[in-house]
N, C-alpha and C positions, 0 to 999 in steps of 0.2 A: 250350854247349847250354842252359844255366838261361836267358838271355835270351830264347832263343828262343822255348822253353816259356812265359816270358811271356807276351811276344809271342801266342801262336796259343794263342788264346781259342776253342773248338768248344763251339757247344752242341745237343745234341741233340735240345732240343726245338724250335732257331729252322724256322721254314720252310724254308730253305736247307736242303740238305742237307747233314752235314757233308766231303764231296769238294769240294762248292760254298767253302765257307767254309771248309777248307784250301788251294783253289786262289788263293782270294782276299788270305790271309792271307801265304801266301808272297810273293805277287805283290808286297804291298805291302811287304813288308821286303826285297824288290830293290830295287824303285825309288827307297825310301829311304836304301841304303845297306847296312842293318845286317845282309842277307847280299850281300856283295861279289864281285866281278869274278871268277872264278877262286879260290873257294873253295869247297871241297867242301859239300854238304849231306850231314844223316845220311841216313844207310842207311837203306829204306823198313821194313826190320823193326823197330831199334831208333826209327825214329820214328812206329813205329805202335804200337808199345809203351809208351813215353811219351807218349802223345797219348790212351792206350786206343782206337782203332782198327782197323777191318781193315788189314791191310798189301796188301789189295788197292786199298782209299781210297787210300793213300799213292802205289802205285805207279801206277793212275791220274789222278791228280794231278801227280805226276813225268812221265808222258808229255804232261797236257796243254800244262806248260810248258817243255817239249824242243820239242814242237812252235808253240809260241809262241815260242822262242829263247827264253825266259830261263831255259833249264839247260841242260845236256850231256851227255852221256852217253861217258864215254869207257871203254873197253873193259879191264877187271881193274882199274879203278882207282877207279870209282864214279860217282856223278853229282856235279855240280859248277855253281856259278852261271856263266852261262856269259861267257867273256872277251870278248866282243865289245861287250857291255855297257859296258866301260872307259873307253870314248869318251865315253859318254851322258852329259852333267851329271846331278851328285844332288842331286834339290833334295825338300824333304818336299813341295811342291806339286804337283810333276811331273802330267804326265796319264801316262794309260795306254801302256807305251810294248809295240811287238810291231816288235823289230828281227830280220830275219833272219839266219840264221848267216852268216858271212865276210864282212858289209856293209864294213867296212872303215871309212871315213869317211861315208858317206851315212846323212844324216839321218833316225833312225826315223819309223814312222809312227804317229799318234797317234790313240785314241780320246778322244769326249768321256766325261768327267767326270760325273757325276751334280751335280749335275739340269741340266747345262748348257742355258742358252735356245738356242731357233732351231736345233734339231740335228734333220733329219732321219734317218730309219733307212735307209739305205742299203741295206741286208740285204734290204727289199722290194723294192729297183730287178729288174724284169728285164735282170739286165745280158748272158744269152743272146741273148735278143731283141735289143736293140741293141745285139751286136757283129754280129748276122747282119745287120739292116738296113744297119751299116758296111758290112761288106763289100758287100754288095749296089748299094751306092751307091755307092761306089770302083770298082765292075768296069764298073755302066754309064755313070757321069760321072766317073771317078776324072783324069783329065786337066785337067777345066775345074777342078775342087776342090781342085787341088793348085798351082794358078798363080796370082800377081801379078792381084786385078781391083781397079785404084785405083776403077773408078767405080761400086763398090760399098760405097761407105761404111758407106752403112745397112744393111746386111746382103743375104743371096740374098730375092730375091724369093720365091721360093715357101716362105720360113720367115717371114716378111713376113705370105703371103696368109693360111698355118695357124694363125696367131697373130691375126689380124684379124677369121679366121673363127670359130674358137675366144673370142675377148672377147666379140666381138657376141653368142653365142648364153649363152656363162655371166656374164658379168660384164656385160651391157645396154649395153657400149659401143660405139657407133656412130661409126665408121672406115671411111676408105677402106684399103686395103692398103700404099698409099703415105705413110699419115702414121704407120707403124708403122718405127720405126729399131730396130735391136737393136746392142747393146750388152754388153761385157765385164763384164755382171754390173750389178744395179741401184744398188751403189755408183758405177761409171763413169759411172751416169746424171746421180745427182745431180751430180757432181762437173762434166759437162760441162755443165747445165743452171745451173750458179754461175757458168762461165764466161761462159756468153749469156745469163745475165739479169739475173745481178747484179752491181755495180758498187761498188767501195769505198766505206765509210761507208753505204751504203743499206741501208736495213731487210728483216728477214726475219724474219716472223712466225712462230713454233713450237708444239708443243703443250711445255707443262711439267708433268710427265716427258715426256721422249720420244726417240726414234732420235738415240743418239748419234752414230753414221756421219754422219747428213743434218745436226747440226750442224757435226762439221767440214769438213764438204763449202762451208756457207756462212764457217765462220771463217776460211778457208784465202784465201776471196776478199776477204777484210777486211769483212764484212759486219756491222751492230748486231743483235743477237739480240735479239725481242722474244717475250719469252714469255709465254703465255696458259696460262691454269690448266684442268687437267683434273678432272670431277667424276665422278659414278657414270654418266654417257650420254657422257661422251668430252669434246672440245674446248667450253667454253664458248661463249655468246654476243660476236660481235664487238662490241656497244654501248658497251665502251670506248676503242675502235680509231677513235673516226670521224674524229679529229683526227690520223689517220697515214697515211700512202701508201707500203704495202711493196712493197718489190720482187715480194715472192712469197710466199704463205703454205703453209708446207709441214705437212700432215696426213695422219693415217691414220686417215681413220674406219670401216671397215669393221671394223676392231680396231683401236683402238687400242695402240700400243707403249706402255709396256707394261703399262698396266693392263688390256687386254681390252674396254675398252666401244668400244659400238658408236654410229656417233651417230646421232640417231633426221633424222630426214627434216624435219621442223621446222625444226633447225638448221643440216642440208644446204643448206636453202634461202638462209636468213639469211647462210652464209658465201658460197652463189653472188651473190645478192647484195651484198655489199658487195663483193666481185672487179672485180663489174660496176661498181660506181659509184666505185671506187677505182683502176680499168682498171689491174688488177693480175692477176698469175697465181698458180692454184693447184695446187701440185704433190699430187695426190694418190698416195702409197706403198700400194700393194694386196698389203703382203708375206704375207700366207697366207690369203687371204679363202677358198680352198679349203675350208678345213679349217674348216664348221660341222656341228656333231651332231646337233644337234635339230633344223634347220628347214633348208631351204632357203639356199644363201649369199646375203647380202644387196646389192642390186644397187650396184655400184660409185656413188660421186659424180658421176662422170664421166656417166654414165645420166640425172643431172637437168637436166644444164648445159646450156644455148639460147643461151648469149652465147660459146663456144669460149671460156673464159677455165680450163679445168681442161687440165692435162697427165697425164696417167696413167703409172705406174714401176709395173712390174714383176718378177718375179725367177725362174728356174727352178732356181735354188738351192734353195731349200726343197721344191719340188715334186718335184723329181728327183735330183739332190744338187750338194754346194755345189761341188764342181770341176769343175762342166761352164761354167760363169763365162759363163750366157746370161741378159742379162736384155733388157727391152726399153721403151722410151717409146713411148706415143699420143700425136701432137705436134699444136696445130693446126696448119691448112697454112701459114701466116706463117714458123713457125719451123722447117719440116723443112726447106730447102735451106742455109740457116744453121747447123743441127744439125749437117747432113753434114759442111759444109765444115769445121766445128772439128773432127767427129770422123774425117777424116782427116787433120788434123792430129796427134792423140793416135797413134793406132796406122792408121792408113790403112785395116784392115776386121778382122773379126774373124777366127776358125777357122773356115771354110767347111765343111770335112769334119763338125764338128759341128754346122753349121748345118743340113746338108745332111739328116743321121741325126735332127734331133730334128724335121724338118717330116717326115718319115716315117714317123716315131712317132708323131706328132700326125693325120696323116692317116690311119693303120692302123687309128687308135681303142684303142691301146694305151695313149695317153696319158690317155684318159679312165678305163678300166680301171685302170688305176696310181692313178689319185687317190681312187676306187673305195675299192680297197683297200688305203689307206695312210690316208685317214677312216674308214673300218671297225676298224685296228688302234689308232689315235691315238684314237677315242672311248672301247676297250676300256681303252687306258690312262692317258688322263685321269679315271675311272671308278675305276680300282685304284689309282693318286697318292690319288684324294679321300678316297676308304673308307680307304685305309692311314693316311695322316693324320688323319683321326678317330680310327680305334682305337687309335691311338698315343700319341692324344692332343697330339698338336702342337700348340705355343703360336700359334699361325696362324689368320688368316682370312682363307679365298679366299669372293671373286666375280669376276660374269665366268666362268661356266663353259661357257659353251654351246657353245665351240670354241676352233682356236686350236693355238698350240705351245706355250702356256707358262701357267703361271700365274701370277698376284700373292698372294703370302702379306703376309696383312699382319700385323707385329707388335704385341705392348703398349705402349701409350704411354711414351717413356723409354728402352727401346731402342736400342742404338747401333749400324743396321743397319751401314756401315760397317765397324764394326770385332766384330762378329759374324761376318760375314762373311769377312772374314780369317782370321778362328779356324778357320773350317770348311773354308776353302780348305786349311790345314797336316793337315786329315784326310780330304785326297781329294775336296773337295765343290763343283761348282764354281756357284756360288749369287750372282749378282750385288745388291747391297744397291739397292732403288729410290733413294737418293741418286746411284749413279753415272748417271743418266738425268734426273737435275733439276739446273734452275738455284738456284731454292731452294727452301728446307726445306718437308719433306716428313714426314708421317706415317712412320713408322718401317715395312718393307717387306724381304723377298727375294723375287725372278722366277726360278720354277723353270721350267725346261722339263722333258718326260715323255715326248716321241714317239721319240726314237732310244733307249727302253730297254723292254725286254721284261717282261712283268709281273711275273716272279720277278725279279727284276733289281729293279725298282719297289717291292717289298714288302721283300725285305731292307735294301735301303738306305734306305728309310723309316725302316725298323728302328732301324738306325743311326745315322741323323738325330737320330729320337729321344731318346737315348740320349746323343746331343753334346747338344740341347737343352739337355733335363733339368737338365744340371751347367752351362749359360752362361744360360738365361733365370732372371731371379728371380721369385717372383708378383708385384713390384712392379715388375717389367719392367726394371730395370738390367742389366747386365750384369757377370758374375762377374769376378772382379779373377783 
């Protein structure tokens, strides 16, 4: 019991309440081991007595994680961590696991981590709503949606037209319906656009930092990475480039990954032209341009181009959530019959039944309503990240606030983001170092993301944060041995 009692640290004055921060504290001395598979926990009296508690906290507590499966409840014998858990590797990093009783062998399912990037909240999906449009869709075309259609590569036409019609009027890009392919998630895009465009040894220009997915998408094809520095407005000037002819230059200006800047229209230009004059393609990645706060979202790249030399990717991952695996390319017309035929080579066509439910969604006007209110929640909460980190005092400094899923914190000079970062992952944090998104060195950095956590959620773990700081950054910004 004395470890335990260690262990579960309550304080009455945190925010959290303390049910909150007993539930938590349990939680993590499952996952880590240190209460095991099919051992008892005490008895909600004596460890509400030990704890100075209600033993109503306790036994609220106890049911919330019976009903999360990580305890038991067995009848004259008491409560107990619960055995199904045995299976589970214990690792002190683990994420959040919620395995249900009698699973057996099947793989728990996992939340993100705090502050994990690029997580959307799922919790806001209407997922009533789109199981009625399933169904709906299954009763009156559920035959055609359920059969073999090779010559539909690129996806059903009328998720095609919603998505064509939907660019054009928020994102300024101008499409016919037919050069719109969808695709098993915006990673599958890159991955088949390395395939038809790029060629071993040929060049791919980058942003550095940036989407580590879209580099292996080109290193995979044997491709030379050529990296371009990123500053406070995003992707530099190409004026060093004029002595190169890349295959493709792949960017995300609308946000930048992942420092957040945006690029201003000046340099939109500058990179449309050298595209042009380099008759080279540009892949622009548009992964959350949704999600701005203060103004207006900023009109795609694609919006400026007059020479068809921009490709536009996609993602309904982050808009809607990340297992519906819909994303989509604007292709010019040159390259959609090309597109197809590789991509049925890969998989011969996507999930039709979801293709079918998400252009129905999109034409209901639910889909606009969902983004609505999911920038309404994500402002609320990048909002309560910033104030909590202030008054915390975190050794941190964010810009790039104006939208977005994530933020860049940027550390003290001398900071070993790298291996800080590690530290924080062994106590739950999952906090990627801007090093893991550069080719070289970099200003010392972690990229938090804020949208799939609730703002109590947001303020204790802040808390928390804080408090690992504290004891790993120095004033002189090394870090603790």
């Amino acid at each position: 019991m004395a470890p335990l009692l260690e262990a579960l640290v309550l304080d009455p004055g945190a925010e959290a309440s303390l049910q909150e921060q007993l539930w938590l504290g349990l939680k993590r001395l499952i996952q880590r081991g240190t209460l095991r598979p099919g051992r008892p926990v005490p008895s909600s009296r004596s460890l509400a007595e030990d704890l100075s508690v209600s033993r109503n906290t306790v036994m609220a507590t106890y049911d919330r994680l019976i009903g999360e499966g990580y305890l038991e409840s067995r009848p004259r014998s008491g409560v107990f961590v619960s055995a199904s858990l045995a299976s589970v590797p214990r690792h002190s990093d683990r994420p959040r696991v919620h395995p249900a009783p009698d699973v057996g062998d099947v793989e728990p399912l996992l939340d993100p981590l705090p502050f994990r990037p690029c997580q959307p909240d799922v919790r806001l999906f209407p997922l009533a709503l789109w199981n009625r449009l399933r169904a709906r869709r299954l009763r009156t075309d559920g035959t055609r949606l359920l059969q073999y259609q090779s010559n539909l590569a690129l996806g059903l036409p009328e998720l095609r037209r919603s998505l064509a019609s939907y660019l054009r009027d928020s994102r300024g890009v101008q499409c016919a319906w037919r050069q719109v392919a969808i695709t098993s998630g915006s990673q599958q895009a890159l991955f088949l656009l390395a395939q038809l465009l790029v060629r071993p040894g040929s060049t791919v220009v980058m942003e550095d930092p940036g989407y580590a997915g879209a580099r292996q998408a080109w290193l995979q094809r044997g491709a030379t990475l050529e990296p371009v520095a990123i500053d406070e407005q995003g992707l530099v000037s190409p004026t060093a480039l004029d002595d190169l002819k890349p295959a493709l230059i792949y960017v995300t200006p609308s946000r930048q990954f992942p420092t957040g800047a945006c690029l201003p229209v000046s340099r939109r230009l500058e990179w449309l032209a050298y595209a042009r004059r380099r008759a080279t393609w540009i892949v622009e990645d548009d992964y959350d341009s949704e999600f701005r706060y203060g103004r207006p979202p900023t009109p795609s790249l694609h919006s400026f181009d007059t020479a068809g030399r921009v490709i536009y990717v996609g993602s309904m991952s982050k808009v809607l959530f990340p297992s519906l695996r819909i994303g989509y390319v604007v292709l010019p017309h040159a390259l959609v019959e090309p597109f197809g035929a590789l991509r049925s080579v890969v998989d011969d066509h996507g999930p039709f039944v979801d293709q079918a439910v998400l252009a129905a969604f999109i034409d209901s006007g639910a889909f606009y309503t969902h983004i609505r209110r999911c920038r309404r929640h994500y402002a609320e909460r990048q909002q309560v990240f910033l104030e909590s980190a202030r008054r915390a005092g975190l050794p941190l400094r964010f810009s790039q606030t104006d939208g977005g899923m994530n933020l860049l914190g940027r550390l003290p000079a001398g900071v070993d983001d790298v291996r800080l970062s590690r530290r924080l992952r062994t106590r739950d944090f999952d906090v990627p170092p801007l090093a893991a998104y550069a080719f070289r060195p970099q200003p010392p950095g972690l990229v938090f993301g804020y949208t799939a956590f609730e703002p109590k959620t947001i303020r204790h773990e802040v808390q928390r944060l804080s408090r690992l700081l504290s004891t790993r950054v120095e004033r002189g910004g090394g870090v603790r041995q």
